[in-house]
PyMOL CGO cylinders between C-alpha atoms (Angstrom):
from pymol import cmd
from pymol.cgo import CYLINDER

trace = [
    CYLINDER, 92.32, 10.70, -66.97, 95.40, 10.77, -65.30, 0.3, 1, 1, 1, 1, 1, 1,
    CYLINDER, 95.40, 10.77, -65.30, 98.56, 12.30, -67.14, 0.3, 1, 1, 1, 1, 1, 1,
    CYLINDER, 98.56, 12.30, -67.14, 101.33, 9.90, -68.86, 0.3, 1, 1, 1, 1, 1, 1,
    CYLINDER, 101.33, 9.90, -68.86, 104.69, 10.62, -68.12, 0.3, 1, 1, 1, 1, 1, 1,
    CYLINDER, 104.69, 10.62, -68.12, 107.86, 8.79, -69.63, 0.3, 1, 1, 1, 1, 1, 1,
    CYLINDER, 107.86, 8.79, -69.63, 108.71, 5.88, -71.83, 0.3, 1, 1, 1, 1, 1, 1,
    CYLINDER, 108.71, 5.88, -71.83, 105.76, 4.55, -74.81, 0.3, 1, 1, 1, 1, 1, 1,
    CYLINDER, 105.76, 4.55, -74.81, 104.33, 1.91, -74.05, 0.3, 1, 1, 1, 1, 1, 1,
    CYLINDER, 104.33, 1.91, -74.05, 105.75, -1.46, -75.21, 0.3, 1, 1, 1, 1, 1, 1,
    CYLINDER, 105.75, -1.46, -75.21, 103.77, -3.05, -77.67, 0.3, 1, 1, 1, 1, 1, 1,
    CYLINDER, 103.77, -3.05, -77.67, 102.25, -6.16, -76.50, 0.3, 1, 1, 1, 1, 1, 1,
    CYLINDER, 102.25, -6.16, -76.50, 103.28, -5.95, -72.93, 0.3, 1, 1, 1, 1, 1, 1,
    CYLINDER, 103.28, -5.95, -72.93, 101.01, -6.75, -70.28, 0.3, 1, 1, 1, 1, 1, 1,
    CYLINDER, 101.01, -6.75, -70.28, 101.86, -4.62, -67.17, 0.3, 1, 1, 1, 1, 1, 1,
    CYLINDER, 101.86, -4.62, -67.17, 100.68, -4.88, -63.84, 0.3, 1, 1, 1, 1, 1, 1,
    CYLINDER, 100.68, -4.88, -63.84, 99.56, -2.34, -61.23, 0.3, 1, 1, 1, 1, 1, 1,
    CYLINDER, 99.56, -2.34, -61.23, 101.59, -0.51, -58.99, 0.3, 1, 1, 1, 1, 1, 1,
    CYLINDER, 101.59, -0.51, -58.99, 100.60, 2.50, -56.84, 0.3, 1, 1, 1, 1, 1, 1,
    CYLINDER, 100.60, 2.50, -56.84, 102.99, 4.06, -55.74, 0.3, 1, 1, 1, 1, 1, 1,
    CYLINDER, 102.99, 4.06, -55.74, 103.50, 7.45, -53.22, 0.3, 1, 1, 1, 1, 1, 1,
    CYLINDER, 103.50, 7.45, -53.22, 106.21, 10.49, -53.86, 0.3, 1, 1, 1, 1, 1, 1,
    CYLINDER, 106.21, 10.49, -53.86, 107.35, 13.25, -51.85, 0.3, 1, 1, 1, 1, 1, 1,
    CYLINDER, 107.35, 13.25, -51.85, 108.17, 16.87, -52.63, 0.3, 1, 1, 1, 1, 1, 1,
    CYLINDER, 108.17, 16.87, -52.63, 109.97, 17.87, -49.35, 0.3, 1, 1, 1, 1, 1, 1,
    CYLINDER, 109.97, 17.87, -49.35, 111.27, 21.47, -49.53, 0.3, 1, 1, 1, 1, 1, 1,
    CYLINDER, 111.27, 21.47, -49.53, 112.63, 23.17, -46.38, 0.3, 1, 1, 1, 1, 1, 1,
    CYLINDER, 112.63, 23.17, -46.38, 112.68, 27.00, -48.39, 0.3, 1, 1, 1, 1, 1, 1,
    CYLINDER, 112.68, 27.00, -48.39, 114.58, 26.34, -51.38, 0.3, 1, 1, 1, 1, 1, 1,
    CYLINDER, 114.58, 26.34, -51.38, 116.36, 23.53, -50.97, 0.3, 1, 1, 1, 1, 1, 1,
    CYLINDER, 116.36, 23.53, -50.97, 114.99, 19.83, -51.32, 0.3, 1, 1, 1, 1, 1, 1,
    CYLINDER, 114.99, 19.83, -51.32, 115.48, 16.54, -49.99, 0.3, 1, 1, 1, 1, 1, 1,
    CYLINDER, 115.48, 16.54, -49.99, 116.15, 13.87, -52.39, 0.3, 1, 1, 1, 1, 1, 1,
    CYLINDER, 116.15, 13.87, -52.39, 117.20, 10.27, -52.60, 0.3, 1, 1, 1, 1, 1, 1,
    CYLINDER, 117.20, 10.27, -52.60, 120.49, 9.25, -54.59, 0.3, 1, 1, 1, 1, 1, 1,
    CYLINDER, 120.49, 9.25, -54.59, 119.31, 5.41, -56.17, 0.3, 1, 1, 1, 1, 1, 1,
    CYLINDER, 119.31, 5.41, -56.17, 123.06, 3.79, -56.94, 0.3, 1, 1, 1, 1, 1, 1,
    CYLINDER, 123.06, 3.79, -56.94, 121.60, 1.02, -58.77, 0.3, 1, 1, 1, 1, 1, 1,
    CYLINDER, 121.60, 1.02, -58.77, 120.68, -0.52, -60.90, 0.3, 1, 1, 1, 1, 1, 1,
    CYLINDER, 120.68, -0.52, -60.90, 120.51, 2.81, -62.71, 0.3, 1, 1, 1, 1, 1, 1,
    CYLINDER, 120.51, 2.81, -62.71, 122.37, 5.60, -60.37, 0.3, 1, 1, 1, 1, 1, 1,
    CYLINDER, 122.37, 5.60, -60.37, 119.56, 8.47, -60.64, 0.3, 1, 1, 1, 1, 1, 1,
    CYLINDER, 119.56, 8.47, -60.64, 118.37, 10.80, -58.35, 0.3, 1, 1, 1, 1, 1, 1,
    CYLINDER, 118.37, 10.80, -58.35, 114.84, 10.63, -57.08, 0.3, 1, 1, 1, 1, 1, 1,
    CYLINDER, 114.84, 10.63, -57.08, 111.61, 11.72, -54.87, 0.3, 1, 1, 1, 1, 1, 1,
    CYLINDER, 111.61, 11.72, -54.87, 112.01, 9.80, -52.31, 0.3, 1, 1, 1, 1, 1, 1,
    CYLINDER, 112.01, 9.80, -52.31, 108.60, 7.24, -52.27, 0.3, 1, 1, 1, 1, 1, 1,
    CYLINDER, 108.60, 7.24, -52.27, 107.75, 3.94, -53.61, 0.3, 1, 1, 1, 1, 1, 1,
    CYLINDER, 107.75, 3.94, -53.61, 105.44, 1.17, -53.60, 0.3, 1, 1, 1, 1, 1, 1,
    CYLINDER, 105.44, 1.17, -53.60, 102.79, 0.60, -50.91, 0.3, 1, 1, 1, 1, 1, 1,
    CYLINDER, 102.79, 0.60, -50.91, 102.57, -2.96, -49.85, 0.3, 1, 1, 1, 1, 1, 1,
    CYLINDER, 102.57, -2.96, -49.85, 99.51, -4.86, -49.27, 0.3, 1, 1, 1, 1, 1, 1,
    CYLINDER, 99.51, -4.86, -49.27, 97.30, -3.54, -46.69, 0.3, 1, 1, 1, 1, 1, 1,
    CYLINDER, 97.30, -3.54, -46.69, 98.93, -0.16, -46.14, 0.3, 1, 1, 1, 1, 1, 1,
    CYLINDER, 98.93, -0.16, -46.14, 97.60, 3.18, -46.65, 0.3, 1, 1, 1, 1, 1, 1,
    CYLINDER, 97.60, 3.18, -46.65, 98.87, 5.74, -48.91, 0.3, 1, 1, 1, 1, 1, 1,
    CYLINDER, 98.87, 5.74, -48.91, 100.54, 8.01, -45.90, 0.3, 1, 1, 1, 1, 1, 1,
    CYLINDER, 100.54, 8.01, -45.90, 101.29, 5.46, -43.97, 0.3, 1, 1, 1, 1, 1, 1,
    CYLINDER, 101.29, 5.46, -43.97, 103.50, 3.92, -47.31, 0.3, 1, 1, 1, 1, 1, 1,
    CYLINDER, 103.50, 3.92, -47.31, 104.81, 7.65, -47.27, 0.3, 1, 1, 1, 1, 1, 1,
    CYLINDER, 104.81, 7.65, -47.27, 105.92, 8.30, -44.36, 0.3, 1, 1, 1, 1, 1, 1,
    CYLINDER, 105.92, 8.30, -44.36, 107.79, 4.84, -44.51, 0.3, 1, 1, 1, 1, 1, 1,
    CYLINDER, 107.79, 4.84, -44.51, 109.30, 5.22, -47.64, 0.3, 1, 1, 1, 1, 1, 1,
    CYLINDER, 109.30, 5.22, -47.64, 111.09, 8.08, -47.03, 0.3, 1, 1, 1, 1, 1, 1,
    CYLINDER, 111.09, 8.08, -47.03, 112.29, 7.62, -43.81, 0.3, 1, 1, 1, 1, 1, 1,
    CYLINDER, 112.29, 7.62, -43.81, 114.03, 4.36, -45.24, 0.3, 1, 1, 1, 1, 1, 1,
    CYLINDER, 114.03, 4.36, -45.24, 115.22, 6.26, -48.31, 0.3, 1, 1, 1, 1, 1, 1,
    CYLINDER, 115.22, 6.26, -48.31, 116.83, 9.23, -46.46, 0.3, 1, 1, 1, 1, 1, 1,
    CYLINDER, 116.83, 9.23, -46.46, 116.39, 8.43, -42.96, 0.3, 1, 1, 1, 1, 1, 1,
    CYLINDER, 116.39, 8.43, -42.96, 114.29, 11.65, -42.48, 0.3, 1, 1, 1, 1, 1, 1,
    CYLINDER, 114.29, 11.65, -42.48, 110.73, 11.74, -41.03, 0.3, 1, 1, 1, 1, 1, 1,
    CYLINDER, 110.73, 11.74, -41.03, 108.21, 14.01, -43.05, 0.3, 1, 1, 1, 1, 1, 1,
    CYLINDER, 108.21, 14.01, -43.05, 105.15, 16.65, -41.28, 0.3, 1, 1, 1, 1, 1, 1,
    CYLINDER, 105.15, 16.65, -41.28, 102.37, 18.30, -43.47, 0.3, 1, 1, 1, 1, 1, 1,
    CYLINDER, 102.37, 18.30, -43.47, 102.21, 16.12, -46.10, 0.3, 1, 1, 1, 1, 1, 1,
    CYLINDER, 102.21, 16.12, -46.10, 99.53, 17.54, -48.89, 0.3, 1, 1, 1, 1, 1, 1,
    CYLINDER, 99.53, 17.54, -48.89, 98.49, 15.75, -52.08, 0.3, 1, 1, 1, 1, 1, 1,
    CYLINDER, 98.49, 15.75, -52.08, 99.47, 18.04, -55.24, 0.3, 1, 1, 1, 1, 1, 1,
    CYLINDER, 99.47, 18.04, -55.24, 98.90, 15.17, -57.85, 0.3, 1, 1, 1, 1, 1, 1,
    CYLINDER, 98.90, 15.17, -57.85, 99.34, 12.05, -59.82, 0.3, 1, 1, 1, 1, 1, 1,
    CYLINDER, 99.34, 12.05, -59.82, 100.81, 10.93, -62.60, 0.3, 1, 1, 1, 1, 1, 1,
    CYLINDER, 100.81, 10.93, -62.60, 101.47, 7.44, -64.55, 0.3, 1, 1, 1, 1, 1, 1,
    CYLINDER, 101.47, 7.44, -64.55, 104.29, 5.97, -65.77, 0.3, 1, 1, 1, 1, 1, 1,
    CYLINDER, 104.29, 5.97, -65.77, 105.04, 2.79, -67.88, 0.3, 1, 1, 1, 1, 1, 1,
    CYLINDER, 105.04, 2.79, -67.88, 108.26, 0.78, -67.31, 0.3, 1, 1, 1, 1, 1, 1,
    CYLINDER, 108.26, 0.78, -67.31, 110.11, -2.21, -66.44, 0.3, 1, 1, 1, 1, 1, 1,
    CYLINDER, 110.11, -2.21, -66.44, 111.30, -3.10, -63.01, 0.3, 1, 1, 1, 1, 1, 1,
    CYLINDER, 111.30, -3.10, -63.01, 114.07, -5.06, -62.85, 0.3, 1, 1, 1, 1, 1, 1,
    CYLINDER, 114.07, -5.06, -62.85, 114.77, -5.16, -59.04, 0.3, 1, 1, 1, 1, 1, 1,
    CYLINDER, 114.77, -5.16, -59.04, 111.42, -7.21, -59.35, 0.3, 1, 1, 1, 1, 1, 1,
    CYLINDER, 111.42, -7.21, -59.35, 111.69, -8.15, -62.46, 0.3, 1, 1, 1, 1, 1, 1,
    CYLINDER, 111.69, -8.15, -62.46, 108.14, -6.87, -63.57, 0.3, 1, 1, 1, 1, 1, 1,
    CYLINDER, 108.14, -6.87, -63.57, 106.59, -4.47, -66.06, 0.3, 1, 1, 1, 1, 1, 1,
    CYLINDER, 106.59, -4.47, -66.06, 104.41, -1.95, -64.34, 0.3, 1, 1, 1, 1, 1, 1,
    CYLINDER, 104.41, -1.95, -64.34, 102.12, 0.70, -64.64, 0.3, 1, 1, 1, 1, 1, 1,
    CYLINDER, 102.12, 0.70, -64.64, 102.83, 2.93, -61.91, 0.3, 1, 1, 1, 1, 1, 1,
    CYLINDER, 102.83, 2.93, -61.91, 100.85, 5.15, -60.61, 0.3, 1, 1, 1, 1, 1, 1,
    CYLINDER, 100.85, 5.15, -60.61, 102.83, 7.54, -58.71, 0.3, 1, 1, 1, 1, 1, 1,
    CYLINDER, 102.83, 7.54, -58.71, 100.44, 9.97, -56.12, 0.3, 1, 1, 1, 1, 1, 1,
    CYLINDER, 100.44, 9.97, -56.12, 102.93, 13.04, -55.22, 0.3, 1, 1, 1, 1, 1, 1,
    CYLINDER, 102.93, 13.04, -55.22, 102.66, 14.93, -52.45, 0.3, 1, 1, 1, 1, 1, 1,
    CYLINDER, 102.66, 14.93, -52.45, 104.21, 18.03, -51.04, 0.3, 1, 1, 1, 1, 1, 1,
    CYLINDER, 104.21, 18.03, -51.04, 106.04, 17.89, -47.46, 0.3, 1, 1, 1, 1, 1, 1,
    CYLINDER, 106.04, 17.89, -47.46, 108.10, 19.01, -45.04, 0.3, 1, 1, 1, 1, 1, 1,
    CYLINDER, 108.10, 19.01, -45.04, 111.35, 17.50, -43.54, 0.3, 1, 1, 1, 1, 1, 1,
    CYLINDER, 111.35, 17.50, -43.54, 110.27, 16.64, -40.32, 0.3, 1, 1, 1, 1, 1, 1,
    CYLINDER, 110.27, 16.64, -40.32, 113.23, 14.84, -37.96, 0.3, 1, 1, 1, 1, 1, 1,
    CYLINDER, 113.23, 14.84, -37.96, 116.51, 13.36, -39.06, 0.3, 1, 1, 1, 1, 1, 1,
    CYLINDER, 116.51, 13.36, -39.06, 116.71, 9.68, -37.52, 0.3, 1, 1, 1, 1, 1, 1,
    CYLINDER, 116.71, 9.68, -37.52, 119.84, 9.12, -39.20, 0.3, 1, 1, 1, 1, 1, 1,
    CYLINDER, 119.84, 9.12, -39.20, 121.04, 7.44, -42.66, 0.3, 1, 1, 1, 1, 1, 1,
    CYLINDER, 121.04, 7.44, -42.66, 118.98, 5.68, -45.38, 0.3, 1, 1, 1, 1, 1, 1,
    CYLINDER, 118.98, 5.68, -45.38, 117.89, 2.22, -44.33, 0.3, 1, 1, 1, 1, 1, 1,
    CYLINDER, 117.89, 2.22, -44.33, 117.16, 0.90, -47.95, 0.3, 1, 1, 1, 1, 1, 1,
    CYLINDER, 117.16, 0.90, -47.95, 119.99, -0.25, -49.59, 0.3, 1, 1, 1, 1, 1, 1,
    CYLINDER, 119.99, -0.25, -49.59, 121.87, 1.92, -52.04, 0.3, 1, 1, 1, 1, 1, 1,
    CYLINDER, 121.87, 1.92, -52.04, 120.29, 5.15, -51.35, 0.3, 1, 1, 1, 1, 1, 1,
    CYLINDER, 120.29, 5.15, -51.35, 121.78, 8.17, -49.97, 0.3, 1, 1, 1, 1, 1, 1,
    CYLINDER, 121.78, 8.17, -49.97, 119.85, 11.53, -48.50, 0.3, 1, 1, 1, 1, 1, 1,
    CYLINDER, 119.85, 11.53, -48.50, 121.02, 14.59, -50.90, 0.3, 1, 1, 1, 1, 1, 1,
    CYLINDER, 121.02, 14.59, -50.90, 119.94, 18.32, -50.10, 0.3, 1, 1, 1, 1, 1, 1,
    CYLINDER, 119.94, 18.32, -50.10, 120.50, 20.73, -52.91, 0.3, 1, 1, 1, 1, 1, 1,
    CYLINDER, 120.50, 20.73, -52.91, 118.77, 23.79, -54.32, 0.3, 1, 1, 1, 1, 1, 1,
    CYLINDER, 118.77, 23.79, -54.32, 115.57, 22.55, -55.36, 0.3, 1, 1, 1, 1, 1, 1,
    CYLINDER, 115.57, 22.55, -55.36, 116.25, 24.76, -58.64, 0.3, 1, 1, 1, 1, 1, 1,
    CYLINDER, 116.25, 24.76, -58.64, 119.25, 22.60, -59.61, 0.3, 1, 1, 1, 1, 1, 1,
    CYLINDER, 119.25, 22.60, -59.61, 117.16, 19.37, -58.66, 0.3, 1, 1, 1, 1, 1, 1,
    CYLINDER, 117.16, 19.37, -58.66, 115.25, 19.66, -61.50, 0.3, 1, 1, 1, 1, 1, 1,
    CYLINDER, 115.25, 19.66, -61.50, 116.93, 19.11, -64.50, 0.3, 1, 1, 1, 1, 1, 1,
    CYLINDER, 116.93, 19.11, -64.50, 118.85, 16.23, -62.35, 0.3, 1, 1, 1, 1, 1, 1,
    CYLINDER, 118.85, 16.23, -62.35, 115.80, 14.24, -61.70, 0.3, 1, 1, 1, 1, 1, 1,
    CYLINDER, 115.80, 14.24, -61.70, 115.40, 11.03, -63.51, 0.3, 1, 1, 1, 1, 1, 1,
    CYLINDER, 115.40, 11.03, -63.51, 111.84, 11.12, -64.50, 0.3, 1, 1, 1, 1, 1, 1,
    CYLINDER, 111.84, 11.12, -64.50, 109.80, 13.17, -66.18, 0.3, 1, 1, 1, 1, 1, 1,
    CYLINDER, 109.80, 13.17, -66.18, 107.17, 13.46, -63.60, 0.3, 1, 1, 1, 1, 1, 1,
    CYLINDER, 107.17, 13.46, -63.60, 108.94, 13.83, -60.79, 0.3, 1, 1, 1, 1, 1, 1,
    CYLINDER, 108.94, 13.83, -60.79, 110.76, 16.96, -62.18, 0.3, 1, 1, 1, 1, 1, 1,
    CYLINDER, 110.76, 16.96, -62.18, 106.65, 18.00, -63.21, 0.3, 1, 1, 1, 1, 1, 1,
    CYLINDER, 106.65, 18.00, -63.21, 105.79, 17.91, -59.76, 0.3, 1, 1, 1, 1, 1, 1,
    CYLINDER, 105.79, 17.91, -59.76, 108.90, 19.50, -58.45, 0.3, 1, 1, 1, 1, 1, 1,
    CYLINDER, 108.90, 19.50, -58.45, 108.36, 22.70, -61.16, 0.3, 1, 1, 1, 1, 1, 1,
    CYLINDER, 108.36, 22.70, -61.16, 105.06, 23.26, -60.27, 0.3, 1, 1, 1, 1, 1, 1,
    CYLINDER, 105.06, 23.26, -60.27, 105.82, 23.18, -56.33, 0.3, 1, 1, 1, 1, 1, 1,
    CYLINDER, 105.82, 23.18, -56.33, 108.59, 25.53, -57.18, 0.3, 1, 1, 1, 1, 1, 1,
    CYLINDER, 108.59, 25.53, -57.18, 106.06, 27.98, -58.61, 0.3, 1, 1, 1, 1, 1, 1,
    CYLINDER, 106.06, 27.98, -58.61, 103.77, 27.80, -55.75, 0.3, 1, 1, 1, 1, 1, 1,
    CYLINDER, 103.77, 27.80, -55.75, 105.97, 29.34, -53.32, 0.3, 1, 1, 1, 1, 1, 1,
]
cmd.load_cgo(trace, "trace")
């Protein structure tokens, strides 16, 4: 079974799949993240959903580059983990299941493409506590104590 992170459920929801791919990318100790303005600002792995069709690296690699404008080398599955929430940019209830994996910062092509993100380095120590879900800052803490 994979591991629940976040929110209880809602009883009598129905929520629909949504797999989703996250990326740890440390360059020593520092991390890249994305900065989501809306509609909640929070600070985040950069990742997301993969669209129809797409594989999971291939929905990587595009993610972030359009949420920090950086490309990524190396990527490595650490985990997964599931979350249960509501969407309102889509206006949906999902179960996401979010696959992280652990990168590197490959080339900087220049900013975010997706609207209302920004590319934020900081200590990867400090991005922890910042991070708005519980497991993303898992993920991040356990690829902390691998190196």
């Amino acid at each position: 079974m994979i591991r629940r992170f976040g929110e209880p459920l809602v009883r009598g929801q129905r929520y629909g799949l949504r797999h989703g791919v996250y990326a740890v990318l440390l360059q020593g100790r520092d991390i890249l993240l994305t900065y989501q303005a809306e509609p909640d600002p929070e600070f985040q792995l950069p990742g997301g959903g993969i669209d129809p069709g797409e594989s999971p690296l291939w929905a990587l690699h595009r993610e972030v580059r359009e949420e920090t404008g950086w490309s990524i080398t190396a990527p490595r599955r650490i985990g997964a983990f599931r979350r249960f929430v509501y969407m309102p940019e889509y206006d949906k209830w999902a179960e996401k299941l979010c696959t992280i994996y652990l990168a590197r910062p490959g080339r900087r092509y220049g900013p975010p493409t997706e609207p209302g993100h920004s590319a934020i380095w900081m200590p990867a120590e400090a991005a922890v506590p910042i991070l708005a879900n519980s497991g993303d800052r898992h993920f991040l803490s356990l690829a902390l104590r691998a190196i």
